[in-house]
Structures are given as C-alpha cells and as structure tokens.
MARDO-792053 format. One record per residue: residue number from 1; residue in three letters; chain; z, y, x of N, C-alpha, C in turn. Coordinates in steps of 0.2 Angstrom, whole numbers. Layout:
<pts>
PT_resi_resn_chain_n.w_n.v_n.u_ca.w_ca.v_ca.u_c.w_c.v_c.u
PT_NUM_ALA_A_Z_Y_X_Z_Y_X_Z_Y_X $
...
</pts>
This chain:
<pts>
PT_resi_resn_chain_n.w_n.v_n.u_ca.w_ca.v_ca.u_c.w_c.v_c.u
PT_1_UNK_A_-59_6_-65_-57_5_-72_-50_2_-72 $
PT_2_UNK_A_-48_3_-77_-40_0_-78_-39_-4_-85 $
PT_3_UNK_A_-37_-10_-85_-36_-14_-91_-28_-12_-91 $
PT_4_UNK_A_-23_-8_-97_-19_-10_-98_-17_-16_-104 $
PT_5_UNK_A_-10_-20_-103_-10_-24_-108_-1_-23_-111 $
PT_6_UNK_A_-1_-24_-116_5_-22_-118_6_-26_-124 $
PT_7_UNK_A_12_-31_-122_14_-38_-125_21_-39_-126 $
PT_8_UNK_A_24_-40_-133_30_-37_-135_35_-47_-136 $
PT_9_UNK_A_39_-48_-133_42_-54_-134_47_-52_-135 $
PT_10_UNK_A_52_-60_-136_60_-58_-137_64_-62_-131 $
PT_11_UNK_A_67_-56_-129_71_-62_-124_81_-56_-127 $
PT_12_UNK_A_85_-55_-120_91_-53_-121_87_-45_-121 $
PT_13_UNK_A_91_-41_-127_88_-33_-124_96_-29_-126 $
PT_14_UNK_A_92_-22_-124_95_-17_-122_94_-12_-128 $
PT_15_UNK_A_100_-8_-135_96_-4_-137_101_1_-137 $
PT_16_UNK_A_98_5_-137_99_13_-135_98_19_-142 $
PT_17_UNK_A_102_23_-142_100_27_-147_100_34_-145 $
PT_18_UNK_A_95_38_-146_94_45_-143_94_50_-150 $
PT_19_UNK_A_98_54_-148_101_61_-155_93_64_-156 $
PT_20_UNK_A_90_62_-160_85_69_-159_85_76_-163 $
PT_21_UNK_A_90_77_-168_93_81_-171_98_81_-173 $
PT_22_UNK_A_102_85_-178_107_83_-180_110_78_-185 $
PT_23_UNK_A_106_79_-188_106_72_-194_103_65_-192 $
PT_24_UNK_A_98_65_-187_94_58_-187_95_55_-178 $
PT_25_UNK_A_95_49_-176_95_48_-171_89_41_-171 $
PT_26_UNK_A_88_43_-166_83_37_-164_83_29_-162 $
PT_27_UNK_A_81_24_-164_82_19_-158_79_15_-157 $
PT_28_UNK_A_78_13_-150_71_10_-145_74_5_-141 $
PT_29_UNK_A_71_2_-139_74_-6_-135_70_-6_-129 $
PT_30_UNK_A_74_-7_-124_73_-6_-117_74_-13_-115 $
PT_31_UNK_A_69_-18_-109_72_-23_-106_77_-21_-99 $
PT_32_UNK_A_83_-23_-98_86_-23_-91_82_-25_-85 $
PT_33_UNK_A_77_-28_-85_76_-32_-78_67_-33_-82 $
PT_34_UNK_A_63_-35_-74_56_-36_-75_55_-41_-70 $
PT_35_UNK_A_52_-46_-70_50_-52_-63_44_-49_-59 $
PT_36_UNK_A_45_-49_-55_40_-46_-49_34_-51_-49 $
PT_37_UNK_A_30_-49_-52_21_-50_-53_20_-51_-61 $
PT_38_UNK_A_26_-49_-64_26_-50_-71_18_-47_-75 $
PT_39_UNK_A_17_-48_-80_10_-45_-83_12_-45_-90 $
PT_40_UNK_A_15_-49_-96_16_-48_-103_24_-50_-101 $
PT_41_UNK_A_25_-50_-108_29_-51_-111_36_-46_-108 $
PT_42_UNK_A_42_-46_-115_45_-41_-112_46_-34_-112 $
PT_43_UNK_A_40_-33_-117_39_-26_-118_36_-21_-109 $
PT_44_UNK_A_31_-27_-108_28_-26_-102_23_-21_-101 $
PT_45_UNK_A_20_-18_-97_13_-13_-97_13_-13_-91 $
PT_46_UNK_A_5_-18_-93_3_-19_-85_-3_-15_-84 $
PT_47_UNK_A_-4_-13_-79_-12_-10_-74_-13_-12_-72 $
PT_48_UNK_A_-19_-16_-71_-24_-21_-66_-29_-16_-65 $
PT_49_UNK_A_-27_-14_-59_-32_-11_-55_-40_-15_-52 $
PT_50_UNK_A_-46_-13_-56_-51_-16_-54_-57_-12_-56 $
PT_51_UNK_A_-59_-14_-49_-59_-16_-44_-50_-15_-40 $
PT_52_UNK_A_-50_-19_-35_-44_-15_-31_-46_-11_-27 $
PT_53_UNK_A_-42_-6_-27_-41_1_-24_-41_3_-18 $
PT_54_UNK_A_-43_0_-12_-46_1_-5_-43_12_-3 $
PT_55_UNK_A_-38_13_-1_-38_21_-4_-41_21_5 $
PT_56_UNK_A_-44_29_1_-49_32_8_-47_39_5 $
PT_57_UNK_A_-46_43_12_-45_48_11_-52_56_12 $
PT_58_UNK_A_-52_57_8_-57_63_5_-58_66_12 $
PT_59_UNK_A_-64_68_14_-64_73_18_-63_69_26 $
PT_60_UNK_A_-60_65_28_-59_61_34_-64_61_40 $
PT_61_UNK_A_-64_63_44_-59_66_49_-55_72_49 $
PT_62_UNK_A_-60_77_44_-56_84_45_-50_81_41 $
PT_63_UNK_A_-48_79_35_-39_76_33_-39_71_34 $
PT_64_UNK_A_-35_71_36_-30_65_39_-25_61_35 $
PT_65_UNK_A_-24_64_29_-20_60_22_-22_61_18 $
PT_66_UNK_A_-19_57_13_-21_57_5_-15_56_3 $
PT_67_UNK_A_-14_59_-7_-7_56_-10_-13_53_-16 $
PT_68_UNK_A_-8_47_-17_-11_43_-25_-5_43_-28 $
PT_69_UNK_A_-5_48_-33_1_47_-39_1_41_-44 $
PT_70_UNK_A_7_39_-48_4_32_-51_10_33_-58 $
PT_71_UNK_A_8_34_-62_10_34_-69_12_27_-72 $
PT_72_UNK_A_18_24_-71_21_17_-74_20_16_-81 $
PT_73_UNK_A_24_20_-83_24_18_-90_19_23_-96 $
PT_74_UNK_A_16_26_-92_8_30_-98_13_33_-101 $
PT_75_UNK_A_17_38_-99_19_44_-104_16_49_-101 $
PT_76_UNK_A_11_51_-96_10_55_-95_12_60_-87 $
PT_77_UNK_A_19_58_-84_21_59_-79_21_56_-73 $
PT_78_UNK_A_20_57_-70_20_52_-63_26_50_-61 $
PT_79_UNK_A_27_43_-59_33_40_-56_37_39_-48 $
PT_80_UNK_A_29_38_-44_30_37_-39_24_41_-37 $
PT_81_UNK_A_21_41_-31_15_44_-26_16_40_-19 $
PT_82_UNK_A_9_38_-19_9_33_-11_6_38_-9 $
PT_83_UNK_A_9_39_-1_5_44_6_1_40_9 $
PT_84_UNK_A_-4_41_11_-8_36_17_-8_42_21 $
PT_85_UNK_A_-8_40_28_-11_45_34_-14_40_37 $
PT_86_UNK_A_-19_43_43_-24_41_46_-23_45_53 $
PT_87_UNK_A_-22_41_60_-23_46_65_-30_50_66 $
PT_88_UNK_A_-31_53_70_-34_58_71_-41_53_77 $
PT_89_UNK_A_-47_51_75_-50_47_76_-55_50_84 $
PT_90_UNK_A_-51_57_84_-56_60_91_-49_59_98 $
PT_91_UNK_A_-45_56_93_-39_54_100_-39_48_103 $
PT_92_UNK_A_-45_47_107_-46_42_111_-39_39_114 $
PT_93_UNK_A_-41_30_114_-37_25_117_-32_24_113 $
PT_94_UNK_A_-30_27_105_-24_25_101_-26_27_94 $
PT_95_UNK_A_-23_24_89_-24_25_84_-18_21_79 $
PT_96_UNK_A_-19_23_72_-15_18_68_-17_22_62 $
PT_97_UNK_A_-13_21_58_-12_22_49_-5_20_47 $
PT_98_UNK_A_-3_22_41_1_23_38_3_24_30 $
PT_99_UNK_A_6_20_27_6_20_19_14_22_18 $
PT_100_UNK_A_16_26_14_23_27_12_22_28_5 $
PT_101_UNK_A_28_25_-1_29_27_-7_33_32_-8 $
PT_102_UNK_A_35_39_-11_38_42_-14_39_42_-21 $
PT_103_UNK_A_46_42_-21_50_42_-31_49_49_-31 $
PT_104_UNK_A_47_51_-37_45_56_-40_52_57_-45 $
PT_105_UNK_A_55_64_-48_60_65_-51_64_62_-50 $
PT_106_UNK_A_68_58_-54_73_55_-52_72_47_-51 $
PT_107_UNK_A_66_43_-51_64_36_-49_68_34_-41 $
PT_108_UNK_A_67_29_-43_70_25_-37_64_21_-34 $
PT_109_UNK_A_68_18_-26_63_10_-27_67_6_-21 $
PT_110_UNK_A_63_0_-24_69_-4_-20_70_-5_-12 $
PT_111_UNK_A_73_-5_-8_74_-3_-2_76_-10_1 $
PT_112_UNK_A_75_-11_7_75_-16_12_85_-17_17 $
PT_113_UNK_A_87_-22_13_95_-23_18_95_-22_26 $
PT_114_UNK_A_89_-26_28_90_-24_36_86_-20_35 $
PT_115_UNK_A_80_-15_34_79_-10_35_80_-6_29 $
PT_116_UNK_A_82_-1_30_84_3_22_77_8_23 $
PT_117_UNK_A_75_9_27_71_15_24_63_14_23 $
PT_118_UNK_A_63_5_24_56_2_22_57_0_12 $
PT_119_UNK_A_51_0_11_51_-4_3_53_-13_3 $
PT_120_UNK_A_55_-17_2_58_-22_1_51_-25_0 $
PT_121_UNK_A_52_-33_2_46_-37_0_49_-42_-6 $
PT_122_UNK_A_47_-41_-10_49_-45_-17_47_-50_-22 $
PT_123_UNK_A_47_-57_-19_42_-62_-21_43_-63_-28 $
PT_124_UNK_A_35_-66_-26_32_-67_-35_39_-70_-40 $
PT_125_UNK_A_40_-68_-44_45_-70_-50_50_-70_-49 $
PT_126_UNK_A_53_-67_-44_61_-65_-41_63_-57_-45 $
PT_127_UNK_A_70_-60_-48_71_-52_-54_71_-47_-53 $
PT_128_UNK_A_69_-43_-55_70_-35_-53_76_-31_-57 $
PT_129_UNK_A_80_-30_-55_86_-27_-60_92_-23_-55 $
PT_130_UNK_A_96_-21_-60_101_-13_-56_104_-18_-50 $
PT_131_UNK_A_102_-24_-48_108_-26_-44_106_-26_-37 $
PT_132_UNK_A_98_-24_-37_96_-23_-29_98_-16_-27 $
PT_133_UNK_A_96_-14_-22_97_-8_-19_93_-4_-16 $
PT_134_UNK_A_95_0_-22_87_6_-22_89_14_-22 $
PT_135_UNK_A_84_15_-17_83_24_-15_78_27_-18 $
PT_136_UNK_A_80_33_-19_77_40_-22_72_42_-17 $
PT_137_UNK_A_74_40_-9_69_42_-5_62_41_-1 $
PT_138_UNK_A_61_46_0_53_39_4_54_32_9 $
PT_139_UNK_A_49_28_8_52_20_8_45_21_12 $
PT_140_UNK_A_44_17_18_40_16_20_36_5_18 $
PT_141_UNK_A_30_7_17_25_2_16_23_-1_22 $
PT_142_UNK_A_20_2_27_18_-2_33_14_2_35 $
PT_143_UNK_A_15_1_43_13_7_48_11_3_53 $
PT_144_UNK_A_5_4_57_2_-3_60_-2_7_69 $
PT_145_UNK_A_0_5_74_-3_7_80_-6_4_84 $
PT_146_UNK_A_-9_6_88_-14_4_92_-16_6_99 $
PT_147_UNK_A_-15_4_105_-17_6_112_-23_3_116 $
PT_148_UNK_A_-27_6_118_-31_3_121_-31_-2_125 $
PT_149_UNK_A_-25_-2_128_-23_-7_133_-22_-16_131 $
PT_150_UNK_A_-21_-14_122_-19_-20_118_-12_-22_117 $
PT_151_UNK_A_-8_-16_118_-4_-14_115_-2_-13_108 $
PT_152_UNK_A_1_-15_101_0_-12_96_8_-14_94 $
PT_153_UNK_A_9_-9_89_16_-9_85_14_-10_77 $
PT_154_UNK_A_17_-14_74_17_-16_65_24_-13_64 $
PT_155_UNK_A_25_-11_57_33_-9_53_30_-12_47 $
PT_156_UNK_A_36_-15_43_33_-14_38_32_-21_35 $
PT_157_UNK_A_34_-23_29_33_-30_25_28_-30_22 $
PT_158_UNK_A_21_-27_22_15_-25_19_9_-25_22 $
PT_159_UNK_A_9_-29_28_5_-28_33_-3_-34_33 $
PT_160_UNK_A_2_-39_27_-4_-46_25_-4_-47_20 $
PT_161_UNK_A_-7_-50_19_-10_-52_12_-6_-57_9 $
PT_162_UNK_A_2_-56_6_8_-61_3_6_-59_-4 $
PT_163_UNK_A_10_-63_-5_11_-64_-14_20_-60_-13 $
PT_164_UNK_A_16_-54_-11_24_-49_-12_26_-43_-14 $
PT_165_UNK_A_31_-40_-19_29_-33_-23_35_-30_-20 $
PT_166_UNK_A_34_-23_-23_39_-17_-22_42_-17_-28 $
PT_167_UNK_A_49_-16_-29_53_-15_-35_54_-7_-36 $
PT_168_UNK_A_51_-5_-42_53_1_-45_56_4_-51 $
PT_169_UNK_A_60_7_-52_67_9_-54_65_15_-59 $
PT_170_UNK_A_64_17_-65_62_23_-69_68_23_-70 $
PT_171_UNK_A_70_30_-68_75_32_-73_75_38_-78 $
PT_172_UNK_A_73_37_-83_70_41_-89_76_44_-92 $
PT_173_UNK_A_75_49_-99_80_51_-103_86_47_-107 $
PT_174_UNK_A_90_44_-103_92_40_-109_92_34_-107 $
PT_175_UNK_A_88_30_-103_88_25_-99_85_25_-94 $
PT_176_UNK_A_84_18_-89_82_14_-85_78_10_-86 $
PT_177_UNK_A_71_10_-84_68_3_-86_64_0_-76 $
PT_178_UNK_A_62_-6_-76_60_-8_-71_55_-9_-70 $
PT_179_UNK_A_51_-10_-63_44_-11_-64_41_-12_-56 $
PT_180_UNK_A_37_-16_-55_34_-18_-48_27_-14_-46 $
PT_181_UNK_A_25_-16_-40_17_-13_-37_15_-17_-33 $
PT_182_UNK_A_11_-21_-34_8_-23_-27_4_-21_-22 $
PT_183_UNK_A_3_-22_-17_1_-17_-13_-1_-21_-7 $
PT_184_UNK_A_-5_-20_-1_-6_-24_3_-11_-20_8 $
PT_185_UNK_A_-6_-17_15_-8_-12_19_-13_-7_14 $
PT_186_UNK_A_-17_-3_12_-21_3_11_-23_-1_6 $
PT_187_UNK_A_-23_-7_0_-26_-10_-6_-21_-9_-8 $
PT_188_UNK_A_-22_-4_-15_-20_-5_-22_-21_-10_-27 $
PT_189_UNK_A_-17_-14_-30_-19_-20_-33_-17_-19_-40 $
PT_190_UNK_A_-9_-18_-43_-10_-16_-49_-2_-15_-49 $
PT_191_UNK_A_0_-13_-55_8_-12_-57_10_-12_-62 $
PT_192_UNK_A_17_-11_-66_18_-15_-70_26_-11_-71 $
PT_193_UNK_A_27_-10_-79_35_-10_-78_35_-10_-87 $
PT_194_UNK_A_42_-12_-89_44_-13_-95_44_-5_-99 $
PT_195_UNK_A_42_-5_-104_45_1_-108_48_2_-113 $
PT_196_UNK_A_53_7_-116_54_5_-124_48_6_-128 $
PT_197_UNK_A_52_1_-133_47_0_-140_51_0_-145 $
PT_198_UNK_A_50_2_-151_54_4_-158_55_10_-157 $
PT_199_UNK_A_52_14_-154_54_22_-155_52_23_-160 $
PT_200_UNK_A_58_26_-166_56_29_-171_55_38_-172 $
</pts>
C-alpha cells in the first residue's frame, strides 16, 4: 500500500508559463531544489512505501531479474526503473546480486564524483538542485559477490542500512523538478520529489 502526501508551502519559487493555445498560456510553479528525505512541504509528493518493498524476482531461479518502474510525480509516466539481477543459484561456490537505477526519457540521476557510474549517496537534508552532477545513464546501486573460499567483492554506497538517498532529476515539458529514493541493497523504502502546482 502507498500513502501519498502532498503539502503546499512557501519558500523562493520558480514560475513558469507554458503556451497552451494561442490566445491563453498557462502558469504553474515549480520548486528548484528538494532536501534528500524531504516528505512535505514545497510542493512535495511523497510515497511511503509500506510495507517496505523487499524486491523478489518472479519466477526465480528460472529469471534471474526483475525491473520495478517508479512514477515520481503521479502523472502517470514512469521516471526511473530499478534492475535487480540475481546469479544463477545452480553455480556452485559463487554468487551475488545486483541493483542498478535507469532514467527513463529524459530524467536524470545523481551520479558519484569519484565514481561516475554509481548513484551518489546523499544525506539526509543535504539539497538536491541543478548543481550536482547528474546522468541520463544507468547508475549503479550496489552489487555485492561472493566465493566459496570467502572471498567477496561490494560496489556501491547502498550496501547498509544509512540514512542515504539517491538524487533524481525530472526533466518534464517546460521544466525541471527534483526528487530523491531511498533504497538500501534490494529494500524499497519510499520517494519523493516536488511538483508543479497552480496549473491552470
């Protein structure tokens, strides 16, 4: 089940006017920036994922992955999509898993300075705005192996249980808006990102 909450404040905004025909144009007000674990305010819409989201993939061992699409701001189109893979459980003496986000259209998500091609770890109430750096490509979550010998390999800022999010980037018609995910190794916990409000 999903609780969303949608809580309208005033801090500094962003207004925007979009032509809907020729005689009238429209206008809606976007926030620039969202706090990583934000929940109201701000023109906020958050999903609390609850239960948390434990992803298990259908059919396992015959598939090996799953995709979970994830709709930010409830217009109806998908934003992003997390992969999970699972090795193949009849390969004796190794194993691992795997979580990676994918932007969807033209979304972004924030990406890692020492690693670029991991998702960034982004603590609680630290801003989310155009000034990180963010890709359009897949961003790895955390990827954890395993050998019988006791050997194993970790990647990835996502691997424990922190008070850390992913930063993510809509880039809609006309604007930009931001928005976080929490996540922690294969648990889904909940997401969040501003949207406009005053469309008329």
């Amino acid at each position: 089940m999903r609780k969303i909450v949608l809580v309208i404040c005033s801090v500094s905004l962003l207004w925007l006017a979009i032509s809907c025909n020729d005689d009238e144009a429209a206008y809606f007000t976007v926030y620039s920036f969202i706090l990583a674990g934000q929940k109201d305010g701000n023109s906020t819409l958050y999903t609390d994922v609850v239960p948390d989201d434990t992803l298990k993939i259908p059919g396992f061992p015959d598939n090996l992955s799953m995709t979970k699409p994830l709709d930010f701001d409830n217009d109806g189109a998908m934003d992003v999509e997390l992969y999970y893979s699972l090795s193949n459980p009849y390969m004796l003496g190794s194993g691992g898993s795997s979580l990676t986000i994918i932007p969807l259209d033209d979304n972004e998500v924030c990406t890692s300075d020492a690693e670029p091609t991991w998702a960034d770890a982004i603590i609680f109430s630290d801003t989310i705005n155009k000034s990180d750096k963010w890709s359009d490509s897949t961003a790895l979550i955390y990827s954890y192996s395993w050998q019988v010998n006791g050997l194993y390999t970790s990647k990835g800022y996502f691997n424990n249980d922190d008070d850390i999010y992913i930063g993510i980037k809509l880039n809609k018609k006309g604007y930009s808006a931001y928005g976080w995910l929490s996540v922690n190794r294969a648990i889904l916990k909940g997401y969040a990102a501003t949207v406009p409000y005053g469309l008329e």
